[in-house]
N, C-alpha and C positions, 0 to 999 in steps of 0.2 A: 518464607518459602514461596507463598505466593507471588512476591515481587519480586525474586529470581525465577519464574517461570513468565510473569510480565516481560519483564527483562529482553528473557532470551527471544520471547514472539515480535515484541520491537523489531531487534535486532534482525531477525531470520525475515521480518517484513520490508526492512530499510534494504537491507540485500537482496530480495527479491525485488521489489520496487526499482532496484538501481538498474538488476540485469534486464529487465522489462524495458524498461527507459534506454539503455544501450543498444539492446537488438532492435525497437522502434526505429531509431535515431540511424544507425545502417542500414537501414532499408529507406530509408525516406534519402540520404545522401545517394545509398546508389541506384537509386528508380525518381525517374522522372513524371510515369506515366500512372496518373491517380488509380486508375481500377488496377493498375500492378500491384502497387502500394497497400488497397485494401486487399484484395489476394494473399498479398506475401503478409502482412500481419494477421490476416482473420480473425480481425475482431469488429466489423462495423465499416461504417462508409467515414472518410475523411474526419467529416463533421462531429463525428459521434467520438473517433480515437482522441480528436480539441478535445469537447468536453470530459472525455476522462481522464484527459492529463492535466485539465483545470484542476475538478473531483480531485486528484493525487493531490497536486500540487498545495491545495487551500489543507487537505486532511495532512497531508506532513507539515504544514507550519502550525495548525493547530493540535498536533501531539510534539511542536518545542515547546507551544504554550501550558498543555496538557500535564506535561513529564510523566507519564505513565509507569516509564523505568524507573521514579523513585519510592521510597517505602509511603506505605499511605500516613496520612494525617490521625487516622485513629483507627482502631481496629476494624478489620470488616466484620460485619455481622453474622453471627454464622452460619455456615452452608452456602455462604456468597458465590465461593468457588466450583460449586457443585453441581453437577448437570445430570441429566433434567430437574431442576428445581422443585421441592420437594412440596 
């Protein structure tokens, strides 16, 4: 159960991530004018949107090396999944 609720936060991450990365990527083609560019994304100055699509970029190849989406190696311990931590 656990690893189909992995799963699907992957997934619903990798699609969020994409649409994030596409609307970035349109706004940077159709503006040439850098304070436009931070404006129309509102998230930071130029510099700062680099380092978080490094940040993405290094954390999605390290969840191919991760596999999160598959079932674990041995049981989790219990209460693993459970919040706030008991």
């Amino acid at each position: 159960m656990a690893a189909n609720i992995l799963l699907s936060e992957c997934i619903f991450s990798i699609v969020y991530l994409q649409m994030i990365i596409e609307d970035r990527l349109n706004v940077v083609k159709s503006e040439r004018n850098v304070e436009k560019i931070e404006e129309k994304i509102n998230c930071g100055q130029v510099e700062e949107l680099l380092i978080q699509g490094e940040r993405e970029l290094a954390l999605a190849r390290a969840m191919l090396q991760w596999r999160p989406w598959e079932p674990l190696i041995e049981e989790a311990p219990q209460n693993q999944w459970k919040w706030p931590p008991s």
